[in-house]
C-alpha positions as CSV (number, residue, x, y, z in Angstrom):
1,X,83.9,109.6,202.3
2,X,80.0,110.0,202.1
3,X,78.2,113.1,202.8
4,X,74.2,113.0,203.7
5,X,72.6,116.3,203.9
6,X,69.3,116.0,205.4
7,X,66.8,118.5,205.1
8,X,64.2,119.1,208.9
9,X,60.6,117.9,208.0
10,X,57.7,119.1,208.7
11,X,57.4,122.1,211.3
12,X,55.2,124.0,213.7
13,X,54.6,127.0,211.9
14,X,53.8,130.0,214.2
15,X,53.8,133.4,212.2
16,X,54.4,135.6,215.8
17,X,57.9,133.2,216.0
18,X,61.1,134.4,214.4
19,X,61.3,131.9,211.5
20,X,64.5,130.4,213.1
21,X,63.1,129.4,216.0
22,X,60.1,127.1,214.9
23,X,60.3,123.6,216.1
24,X,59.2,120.4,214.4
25,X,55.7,119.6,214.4
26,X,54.1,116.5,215.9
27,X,54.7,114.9,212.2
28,X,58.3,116.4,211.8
29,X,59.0,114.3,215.1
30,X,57.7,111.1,214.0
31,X,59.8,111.2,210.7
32,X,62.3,111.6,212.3
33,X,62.3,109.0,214.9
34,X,61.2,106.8,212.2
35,X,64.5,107.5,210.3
36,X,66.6,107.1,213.1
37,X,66.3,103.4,213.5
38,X,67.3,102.7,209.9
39,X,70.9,101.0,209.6
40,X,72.7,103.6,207.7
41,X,72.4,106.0,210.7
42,X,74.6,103.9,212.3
43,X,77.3,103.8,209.8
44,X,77.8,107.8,210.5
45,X,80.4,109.0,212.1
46,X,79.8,112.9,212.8
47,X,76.8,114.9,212.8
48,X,76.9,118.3,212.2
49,X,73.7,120.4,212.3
50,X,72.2,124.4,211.5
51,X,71.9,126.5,214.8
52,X,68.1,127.0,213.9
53,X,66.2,124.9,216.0
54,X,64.2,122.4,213.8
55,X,67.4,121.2,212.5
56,X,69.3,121.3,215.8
57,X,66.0,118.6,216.9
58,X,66.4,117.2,213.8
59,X,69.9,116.2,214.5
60,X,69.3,115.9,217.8
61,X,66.5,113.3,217.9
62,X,69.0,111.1,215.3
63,X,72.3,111.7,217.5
64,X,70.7,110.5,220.6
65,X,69.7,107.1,218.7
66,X,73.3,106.2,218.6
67,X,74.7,107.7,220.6
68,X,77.0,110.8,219.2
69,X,77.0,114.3,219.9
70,X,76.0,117.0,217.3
71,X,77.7,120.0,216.2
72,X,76.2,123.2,215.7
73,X,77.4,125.7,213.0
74,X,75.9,128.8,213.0
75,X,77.0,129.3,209.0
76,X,75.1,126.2,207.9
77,X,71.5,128.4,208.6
78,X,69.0,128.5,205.9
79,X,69.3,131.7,203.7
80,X,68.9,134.6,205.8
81,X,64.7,135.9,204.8
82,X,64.7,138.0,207.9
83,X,64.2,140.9,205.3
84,X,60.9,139.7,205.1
85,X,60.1,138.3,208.1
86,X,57.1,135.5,207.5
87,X,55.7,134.9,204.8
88,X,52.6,133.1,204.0
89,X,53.0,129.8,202.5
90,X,51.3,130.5,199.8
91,X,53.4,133.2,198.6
92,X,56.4,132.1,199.5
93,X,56.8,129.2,196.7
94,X,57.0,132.6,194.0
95,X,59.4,134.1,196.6
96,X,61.6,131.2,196.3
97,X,61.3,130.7,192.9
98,X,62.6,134.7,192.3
99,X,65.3,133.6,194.4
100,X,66.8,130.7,192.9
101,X,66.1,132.2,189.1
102,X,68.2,135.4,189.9
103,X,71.5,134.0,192.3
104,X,73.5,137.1,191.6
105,X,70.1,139.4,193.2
106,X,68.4,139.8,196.6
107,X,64.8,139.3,196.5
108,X,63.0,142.2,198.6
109,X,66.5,141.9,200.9
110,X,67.0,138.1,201.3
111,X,70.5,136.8,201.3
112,X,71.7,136.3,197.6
113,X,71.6,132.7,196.5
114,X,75.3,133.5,194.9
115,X,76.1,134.5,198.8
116,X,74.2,131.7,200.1
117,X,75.8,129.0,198.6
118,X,79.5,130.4,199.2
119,X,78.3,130.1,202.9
120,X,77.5,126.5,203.2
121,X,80.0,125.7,200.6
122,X,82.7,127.3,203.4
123,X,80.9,126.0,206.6
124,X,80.8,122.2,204.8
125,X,84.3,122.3,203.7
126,X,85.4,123.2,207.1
127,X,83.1,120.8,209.3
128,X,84.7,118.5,206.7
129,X,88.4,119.4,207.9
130,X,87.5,119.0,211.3
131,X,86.0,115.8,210.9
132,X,89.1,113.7,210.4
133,X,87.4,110.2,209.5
134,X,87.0,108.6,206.6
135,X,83.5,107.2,207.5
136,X,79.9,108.7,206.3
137,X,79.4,112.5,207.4
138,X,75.9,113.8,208.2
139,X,74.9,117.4,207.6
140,X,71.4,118.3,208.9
141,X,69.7,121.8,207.5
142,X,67.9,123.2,205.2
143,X,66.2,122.9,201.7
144,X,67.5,126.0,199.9
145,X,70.9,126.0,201.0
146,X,70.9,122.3,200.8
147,X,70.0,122.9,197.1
148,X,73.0,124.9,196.7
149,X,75.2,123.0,198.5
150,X,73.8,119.9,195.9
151,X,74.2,122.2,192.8
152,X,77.7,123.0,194.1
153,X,78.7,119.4,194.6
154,X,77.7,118.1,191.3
155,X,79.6,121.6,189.4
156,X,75.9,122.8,187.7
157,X,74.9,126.2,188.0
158,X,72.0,127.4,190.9
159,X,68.4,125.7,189.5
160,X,65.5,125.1,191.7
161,X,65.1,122.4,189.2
162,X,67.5,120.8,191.9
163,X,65.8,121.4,195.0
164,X,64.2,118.7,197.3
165,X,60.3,117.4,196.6
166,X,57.3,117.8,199.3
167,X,58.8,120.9,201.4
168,X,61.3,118.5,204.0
169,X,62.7,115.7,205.5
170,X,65.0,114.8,202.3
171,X,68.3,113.5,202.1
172,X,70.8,113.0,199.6
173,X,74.2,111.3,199.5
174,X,77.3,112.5,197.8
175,X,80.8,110.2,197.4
176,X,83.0,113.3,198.5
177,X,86.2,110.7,196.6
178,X,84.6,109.8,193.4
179,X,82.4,112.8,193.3
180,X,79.1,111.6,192.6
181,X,75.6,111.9,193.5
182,X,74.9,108.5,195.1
183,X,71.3,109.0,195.1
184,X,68.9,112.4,194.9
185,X,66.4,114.0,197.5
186,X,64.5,110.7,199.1
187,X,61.9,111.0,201.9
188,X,63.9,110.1,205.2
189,X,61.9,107.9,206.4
190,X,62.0,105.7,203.3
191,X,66.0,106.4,203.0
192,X,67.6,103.0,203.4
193,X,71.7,104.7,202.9
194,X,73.7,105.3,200.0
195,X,74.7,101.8,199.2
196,X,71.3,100.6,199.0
197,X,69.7,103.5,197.4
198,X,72.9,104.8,194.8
């Protein structure tokens, strides 16, 4: 079975928003609908998706182009920052680089990496269960936990040295029977499916 994890792309930040709630931004869309035509999209069988809502449009926008439903799983969120609140872009990239360096620590009350990563592990392995299929798997989040969820898969140790290029809109592919990487973080919209791009 293949697993995609696809990360939202670009979104409309809005600092008076809860950080959970942003939607995609005009470009965000377009990626999207630009990935959702490509053949491999077709090949999946089940989409499951984040209850934040640029993921759930994420998913969403793909599901509706053939024709599936989405499931939403509140555990597959991004790591919980509501500690913090927003923080400016700026700052953030030293915010998350605190957080990946130190897993087993909270940065200024964030969810622990360490805590993080047992939380998607779980939430994939049962959306996995449930899925009953042997045919390619979608799961549509978020970078960090995405990051951990990759780090997990291949059996190395938390590193943002793993995490996804350019801020969004990635996707990797894992062989969940030979356990392999089929092919790192691409840009969606360039993502032709794990048999082309592995």
């Amino acid at each position: 079975m293949i697993l995609y994890y696809l990360t939202h792309p670009q979104v409309a930040i809005d600092p008076q928003v809860a950080v959970p709630d942003w939607s995609l931004s005009d470009l965000g869309r377009n990626r999207v609908a630009a990935a959702s035509g490509k053949p491999w999209v077709g090949s999946v069988r089940r989409i499951f998706s984040s209850n934040e809502r640029k993921a759930v449009e994420t998913a969403q926008t793909i599901a509706a182009a053939v024709g599936q439903g989405v499931s939403i799983r509140q555990n597959m969120g991004e790591n919980d920052r509501s500690a913090t609140g927003f923080i400016r872009p700026e700052e953030f990239e030293a915010a998350a680089d605190a957080f990946f360096a130190e897993p087993e620590n909270s940065w200024n009350g964030w969810e622990t990496a360490n805590d993080a990563q047992a939380r998607i592990v779980a939430a994939v392995e049962l959306a996995l269960d449930e899925a009953e299929t042997d045919y390619p798997v979608l799961f549509v989040g978020h970078g960090a936990v995405g990051t951990l969820l990759k780090c997990s898969l291949l059996g190395r140790g938390i590193s943002r040295s793993e995490d996804q290029p350019n801020g969004g809109g990635n996707i990797f592919a894992f062989n969940l029977n030979t356990r392999h990487l089929l092919n790192d973080w691409t840009a969606v919209e360039s993502y032709d499916g794990a048999e082309r791009n592995g």
